[in-house]
C-alpha positions as CSV (number, residue, x, y, z in Angstrom):
1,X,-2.9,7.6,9.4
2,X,0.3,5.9,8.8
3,X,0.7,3.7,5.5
4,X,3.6,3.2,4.3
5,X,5.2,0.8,1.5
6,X,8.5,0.2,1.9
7,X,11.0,-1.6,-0.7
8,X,14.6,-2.6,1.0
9,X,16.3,-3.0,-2.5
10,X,16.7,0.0,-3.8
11,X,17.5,-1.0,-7.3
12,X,13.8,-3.0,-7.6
13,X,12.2,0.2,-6.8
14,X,13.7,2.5,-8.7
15,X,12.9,0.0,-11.3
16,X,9.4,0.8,-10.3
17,X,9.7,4.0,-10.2
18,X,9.5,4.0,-6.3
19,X,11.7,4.7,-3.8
20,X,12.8,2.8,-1.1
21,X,10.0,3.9,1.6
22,X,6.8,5.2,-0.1
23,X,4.0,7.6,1.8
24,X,0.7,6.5,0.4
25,X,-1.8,8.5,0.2
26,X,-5.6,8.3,1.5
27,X,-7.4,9.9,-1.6
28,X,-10.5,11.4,0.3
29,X,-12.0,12.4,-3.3
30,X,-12.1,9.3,-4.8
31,X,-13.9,6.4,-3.2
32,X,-14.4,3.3,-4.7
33,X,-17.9,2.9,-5.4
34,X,-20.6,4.0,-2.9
35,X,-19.4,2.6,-0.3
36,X,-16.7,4.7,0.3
37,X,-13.7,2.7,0.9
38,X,-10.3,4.1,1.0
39,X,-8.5,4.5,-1.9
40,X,-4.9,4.7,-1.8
41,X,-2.3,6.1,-4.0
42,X,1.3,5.1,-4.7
43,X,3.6,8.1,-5.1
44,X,3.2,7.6,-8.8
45,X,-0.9,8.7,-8.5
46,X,-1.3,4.9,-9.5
47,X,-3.9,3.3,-7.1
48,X,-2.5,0.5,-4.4
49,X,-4.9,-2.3,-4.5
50,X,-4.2,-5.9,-4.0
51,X,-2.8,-7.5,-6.8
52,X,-0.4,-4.6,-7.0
53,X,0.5,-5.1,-3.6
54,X,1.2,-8.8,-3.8
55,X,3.0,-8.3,-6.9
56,X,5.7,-5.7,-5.3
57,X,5.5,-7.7,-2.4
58,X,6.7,-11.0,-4.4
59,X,8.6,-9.5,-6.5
60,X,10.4,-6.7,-4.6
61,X,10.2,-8.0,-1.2
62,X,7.4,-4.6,-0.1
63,X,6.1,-4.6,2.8
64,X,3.5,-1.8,4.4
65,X,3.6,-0.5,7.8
66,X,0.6,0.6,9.2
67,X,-1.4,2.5,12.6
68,X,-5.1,1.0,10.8
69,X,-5.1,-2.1,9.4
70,X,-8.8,-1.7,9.1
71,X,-8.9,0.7,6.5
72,X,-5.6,-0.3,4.9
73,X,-7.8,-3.4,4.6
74,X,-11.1,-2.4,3.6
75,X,-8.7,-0.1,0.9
76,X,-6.9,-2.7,-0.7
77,X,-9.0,-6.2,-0.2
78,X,-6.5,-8.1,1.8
79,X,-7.4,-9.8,4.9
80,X,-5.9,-8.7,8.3
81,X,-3.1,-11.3,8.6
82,X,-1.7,-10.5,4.9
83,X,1.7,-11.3,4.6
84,X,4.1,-8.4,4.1
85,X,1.7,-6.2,6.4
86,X,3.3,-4.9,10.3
87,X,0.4,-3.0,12.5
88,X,3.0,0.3,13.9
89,X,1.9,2.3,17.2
């Protein structure tokens, strides 16, 4: 699965202790709840989850690109025509 978070100024996310494009990962080991949806980590072991996303997003101009906008989805809580979200091949 591709998912990555990407930052274009790289001053904002160094400020975040990013860098400019972030591989997130899909932690198999920790679901959240029993559902099992995807949890996914910022380089930082931090989790991505909405809020976070819209805040780097409106704040730092992130955007993710994805191959499965399902799970990135079903990971974070955003709906599938999220702003700041581009579906990759």
């Amino acid at each position: 699965m591709i998912l990555r978070l990407i930052i274009d100024d790289a001053e904002k996310a160094r400020e975040r202790g990013l860098e400019t494009v972030n591989e997130l990962h899909n932690n198999e080991s920790f679901c959240a709840g029993s559902a099992g949806y995807p949890v996914f980590q910022l380089p930082d072991e931090k989790m991505l989850d909405c809020q976070t996303f819209r805040e780097l997003r409106d704040e730092c101009g992130a955007r993710i690109e994805t191959d499965n906008i399902s799970k990135l989805c079903l990971g974070i809580g955003i709906p599938r025509d999220e702003p700041g979200v581009t579906v990759i091949d």
